[in-house]
Each structure stands twice: as structure tokens, then as C-alpha cells.
C-alpha positions in Angstrom: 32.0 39.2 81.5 33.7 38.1 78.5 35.2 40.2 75.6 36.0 39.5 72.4 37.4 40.7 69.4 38.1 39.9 65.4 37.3 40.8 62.4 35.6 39.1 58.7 34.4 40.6 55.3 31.4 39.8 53.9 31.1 39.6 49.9 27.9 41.0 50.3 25.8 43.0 50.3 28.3 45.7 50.5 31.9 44.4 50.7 32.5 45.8 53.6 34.8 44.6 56.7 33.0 44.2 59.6 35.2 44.1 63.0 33.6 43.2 66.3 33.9 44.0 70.2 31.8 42.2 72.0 31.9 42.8 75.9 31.6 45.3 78.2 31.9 49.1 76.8 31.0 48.0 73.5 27.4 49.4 73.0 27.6 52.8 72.0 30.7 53.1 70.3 30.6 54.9 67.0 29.6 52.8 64.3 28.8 49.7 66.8 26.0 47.3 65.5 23.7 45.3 67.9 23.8 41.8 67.6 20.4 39.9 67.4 21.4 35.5 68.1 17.5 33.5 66.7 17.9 29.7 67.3 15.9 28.0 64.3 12.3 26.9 64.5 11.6 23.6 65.3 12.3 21.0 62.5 10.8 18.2 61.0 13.1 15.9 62.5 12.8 17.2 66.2 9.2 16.8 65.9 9.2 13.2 64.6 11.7 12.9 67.5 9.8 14.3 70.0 7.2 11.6 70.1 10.0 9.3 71.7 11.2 9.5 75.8 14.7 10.8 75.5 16.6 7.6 76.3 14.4 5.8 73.9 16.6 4.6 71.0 13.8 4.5 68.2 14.3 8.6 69.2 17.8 8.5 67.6 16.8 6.3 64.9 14.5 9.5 63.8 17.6 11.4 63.7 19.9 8.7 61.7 17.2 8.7 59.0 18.2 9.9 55.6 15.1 11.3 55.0 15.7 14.1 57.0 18.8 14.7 55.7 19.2 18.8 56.0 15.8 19.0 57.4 13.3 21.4 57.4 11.4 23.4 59.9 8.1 21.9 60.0 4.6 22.7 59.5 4.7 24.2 63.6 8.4 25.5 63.2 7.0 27.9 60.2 4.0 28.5 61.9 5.8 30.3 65.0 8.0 31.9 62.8 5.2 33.7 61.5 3.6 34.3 64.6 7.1 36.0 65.9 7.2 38.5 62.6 3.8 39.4 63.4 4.4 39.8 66.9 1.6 37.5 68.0 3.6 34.5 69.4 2.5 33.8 72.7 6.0 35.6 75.3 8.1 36.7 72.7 8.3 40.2 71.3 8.1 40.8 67.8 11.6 40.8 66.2 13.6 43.8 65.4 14.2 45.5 62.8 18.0 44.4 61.1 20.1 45.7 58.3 21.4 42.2 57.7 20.9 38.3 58.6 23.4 36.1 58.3 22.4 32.5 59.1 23.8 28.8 58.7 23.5 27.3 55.2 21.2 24.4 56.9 17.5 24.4 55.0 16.0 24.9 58.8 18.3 28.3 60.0 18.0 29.6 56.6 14.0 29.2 56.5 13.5 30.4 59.7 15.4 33.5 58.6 13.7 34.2 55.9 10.3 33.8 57.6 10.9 35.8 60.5 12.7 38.4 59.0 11.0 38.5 55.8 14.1 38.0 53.6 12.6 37.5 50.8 10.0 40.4 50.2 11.3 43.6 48.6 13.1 45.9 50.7 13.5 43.2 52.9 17.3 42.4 55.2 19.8 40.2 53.1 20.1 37.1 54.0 24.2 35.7 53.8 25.1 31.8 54.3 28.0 31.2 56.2 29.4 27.8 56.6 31.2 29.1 59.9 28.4 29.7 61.5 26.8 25.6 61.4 26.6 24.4 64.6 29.7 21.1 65.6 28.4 17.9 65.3 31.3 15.9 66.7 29.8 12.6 67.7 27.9 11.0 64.8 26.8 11.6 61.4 23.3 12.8 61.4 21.9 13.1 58.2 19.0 16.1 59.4 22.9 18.1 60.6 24.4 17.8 56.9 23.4 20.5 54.5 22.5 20.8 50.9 25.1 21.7 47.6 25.0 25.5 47.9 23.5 25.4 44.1 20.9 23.4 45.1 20.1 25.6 48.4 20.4 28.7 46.3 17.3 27.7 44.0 15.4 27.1 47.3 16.6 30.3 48.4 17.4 33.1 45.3 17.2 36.1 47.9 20.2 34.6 49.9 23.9 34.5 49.3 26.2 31.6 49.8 29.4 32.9 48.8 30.9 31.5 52.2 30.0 28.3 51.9 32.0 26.0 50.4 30.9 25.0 46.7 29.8 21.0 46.3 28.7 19.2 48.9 28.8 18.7 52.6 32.8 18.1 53.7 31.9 18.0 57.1 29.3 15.5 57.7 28.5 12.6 56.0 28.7 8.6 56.0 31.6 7.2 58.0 32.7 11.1 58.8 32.6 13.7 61.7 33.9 17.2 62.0 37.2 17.5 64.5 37.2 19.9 67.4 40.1 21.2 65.4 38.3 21.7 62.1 35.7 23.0 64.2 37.8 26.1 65.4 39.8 26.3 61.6 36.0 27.2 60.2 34.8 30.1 63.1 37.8 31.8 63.1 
């Protein structure tokens, strides 16, 4: 097994520096958190995808299109995430209970955050935006894998905060340009 260790400090909700140790022996020591990992729900553009055999290329041409650019969950994506909250979804166990949720600033992470964990009802988990955590896109630009101007995601979202993602828009995706491995690791660490 693996360990790791390092360290970050979230503006919010509490300015507080939170260090990790992940491995073996890490559970149970004093002031340890338990780390929850929720892959979104499906989007818009996976399902318009999904209509096509994998080596099909009108299935990438679903995936070049602009008008998925930073897509959505869709109408079955929201609908499971609801389903999991309520602990109805067919095999899964209803989520647990979190202090926090800290999610990739893409439309689809951050809306399957907020519907699973109910981020935006009162008393409700916060819900941060961090850039680091976007998944590396190294091979072509994708318009449904580029995300929104953090002003324009936070009047989509006004229960989350994006102080860790960079202001304006997406520097890491776009026409003619791809994330390096390198930048890649600059942005997790």
C-alpha cells in the first residue's frame, strides 16, 4: 500500500490548514478526517456519446462539439444523484454524512456535488472549487473538459467557493491548446 503525505490551506470555510496521511496507520489518528472520492454523474455529453460503438468516430465528434462545452450532468446524471441522497439508487448506499466537499470547478462535478450532498440547502456541507483537482486532459481539446469563467460558475453556483480557481477563463484547455504532463503535476501539488 501506498502512503502519502502534504499539506494545502483552504480559504474557506474556515482558513484552516489541512495536512494529510494517507496510507496505512492513518485512520484513527487524532484529528484524522476520512476521505469520501464521488466520480460525477453522467453528463450530457457521455450520453449523446453513448449512442455511438466506441471506435465509431461520429462518437468523438460528440465530444469535439462546442455545445457541450463544460457540460452538464444530464437529465439521468441528476436523476441518480438524487436517487443516491435518498439512498434509493439501485447498489449504492446512501452517501455520508461530510463536513466539507471540495469538487472540480467543471459544471458536471460541481452539480453532482451539490445534488448529492445537498450543498445548497441550509445547514448544508460547503462546497470549494479547486482547479487542482480537474481531471488531465493531455490529448485533445475537448470542449465538454474546459470549464466556465469562475464569475460565471459562481452565479450558477452562489453556495460554492472558487477562490482556487484561477480568475478568467479556462488556461488549460482550449482551441489549438493542451495541458502538459508538467503543468499537470505544477497544479496538484
Amino acid at each position: 500500500r501506498a502512503q502519502a503525505t502534504g499539506s494545502f490551506a483552504l480559504a474557506a470555510p474556515s482558513a484552516e490548514e489541512v495536512k494529510f496521511v494517507a496510507g496505512p496507520g492513518a485512520a484513527g489518528k487524532p484529528g484524522a478526517k476520512v476521505v469520501h472520492f464521488l466520480r460525477h454523474a453522467e453528463a450530457e455529453v457521455n450520453a449523446a456519446g453513448r449512442v455511438f460503438a466506441k471506435d465509431d468516430p461520429r462518437k468523438k465528434a460528440v465530444r469535439l462539439d462546442a455545445k457541450y462545452f463544460d457540460s452538464p450532468i444530464s437529465e439521468k446524471g441528476l436523476s441518480q444523484c438524487l436517487e443516491l441522497r435518498a439512498g434509493s439508487l439501485k447498489g449504492r448506499a446512501p452517501p455520508p454524512v461530510v463536513d466539507l466537499v471540495v469538487a472540480s470547478p467543471l459544471t458536471r462535478a460541481l452539480q453532482t456535488a451539490t445534488a448529492v450532498f445537498g450543498c445548497n440547502e441550509p445547514e448544508s456541507p460547503n462546497l470549494v472549487a479547486v482547479e487542482a483537482l480537474r481531471e488531465f486532459c493531455s490529448k485533445d481539446f475537448q470542449p465538454c473538459d474546459s470549464r466556465r469563467d469562475p464569475k460565471d460558475l459562481a452565479a450558477s453556483f452562489p453556495h460554492a467557493t472558487f477562490a482556487h480557481v484561477p480568475a478568467g477563463p479556462d488556461t488549460l484547455l482550449g482551441p489549438g491548446v493542451v495541458e502538459t504532463a508538467e503543468s499537470a503535476d505544477n497544479r496538484i501539488r
